[in-house]
C-alpha positions, 0 to 999 in steps of 0.5 A: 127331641125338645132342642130339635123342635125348638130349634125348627120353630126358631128357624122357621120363625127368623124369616117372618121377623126378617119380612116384619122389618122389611115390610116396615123400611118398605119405600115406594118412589122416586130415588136417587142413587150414586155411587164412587170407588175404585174402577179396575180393568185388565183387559184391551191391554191395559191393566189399571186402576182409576177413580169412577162412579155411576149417578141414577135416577128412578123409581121403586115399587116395594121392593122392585124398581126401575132406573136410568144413569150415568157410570164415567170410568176415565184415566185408565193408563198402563205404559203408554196405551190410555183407555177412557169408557163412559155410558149410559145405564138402564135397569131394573134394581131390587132392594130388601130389607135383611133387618132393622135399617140394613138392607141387601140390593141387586141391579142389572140391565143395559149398558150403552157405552162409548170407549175411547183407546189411545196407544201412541198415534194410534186412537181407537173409538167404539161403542156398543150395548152390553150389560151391567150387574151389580150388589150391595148392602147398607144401612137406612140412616132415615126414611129417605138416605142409605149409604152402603158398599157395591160392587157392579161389572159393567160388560164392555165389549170393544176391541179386546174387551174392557169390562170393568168393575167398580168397588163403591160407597153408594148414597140413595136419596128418596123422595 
C-alpha cells in the first residue's frame, strides 16, 4: 500500500515541476520564426517532393500568441504536370515548456494561398483561404533562440486539392 501511495504522490507531483519550468522559460514578446524541410504533395496529380519553408513574425503572451507569415512550396513536378503553391499565413500559436529548455508547440490559422498548375500547354492558376496546423518540439538554446522539428499541413483546395505538408528544422528568434 505504501508503493501505491508513493507512486500518486509521485505522480501528482511531476506536473508541478513540468509547470515550475515552464513558468521559468516563460517569454512574452516579439519572435521570429522559420522553418525549411521537406514539402510533399500527392494530390492535383502530382505526387512529389521538393524543398519549402515558412518565415513569420508575431508576438506571445506567456504561452499564447499571435502571427502573420509566408510558406513557398515551388518545384513540384511529376511527369510533365508542375504545381508551385505560396501564401500568406496568419495564426495563433501556443508554446509550453515540457522541461528544463525543451518545449512542445501547436499553430494553426488561415492560409491565403496562390497555386499555379502547368501540364503541357495547359496553365492553371487559382487561389483561395484555407487552413494551416501545425507542431513541434524543441530545445531553448538561451532566452531568446530554439531550434526544434515541425511538422505542419497547409490545406490547399485548388482543382483536385494540393495540400501539402511540410517536414521541418525550425529557428525562433525573441525579442
Amino acid at each position: 500500500m505504501n508503493k501505491l501511495t508513493a507512486a500518486i504522490m509521485i505522480s501528482a507531483a511531476l506536473p508541478l515541476g513540468w509547470s515550475a519550468a515552464a513558468q521559468a522559460e516563460e517569454h512574452s514578446g516579439f519572435f521570429i520564426d522559420g522553418r525549411l524541410g521537406r514539402a510533399s504533395v500527392d494530390d492535383s496529380g502530382v505526387d512529389d517532393s521538393t524543398f519549402g519553408g515558412t518565415i513569420s513574425a508575431g508576438y506571445r503572451w506567456g504561452y499564447w500568441g499571435v502571427d502573420l507569415g509566408y510558406a513557398n512550396f515551388n518545384g513540384f513536378g511529376d511527369g510533365g504536370v508542375d504545381l508551385d503553391v505560396d501564401g500568406i499565413t496568419a495564426g495563433l500559436n501556443a508554446r509550453f515548456n515540457i522541461a528544463d529548455h525543451w518545449y512542445v508547440s501547436a499553430r494553426g490559422g488561415a492560409f491565403a494561398w496562390d497555386a499555379d498548375l502547368k501540364a503541357g500547354n495547359l496553365r492553371i492558376s487559382d487561389d483561395g483561404t484555407d487552413f494551416y496546423a501545425g507542431i513541434g518540439a524543441g530545445y531553448d538554446f538561451s532566452q531568446n533562440f530554439s531550434a526544434g522539428l515541425a511538422y505542419d499541413y497547409f490545406n490547399v483546395d485548388a482543382a483536385g486539392d494540393a495540400d501539402v505538408d511540410l517536414i521541418s528544422l525550425n529557428g525562433e528568434l525573441r525579442f
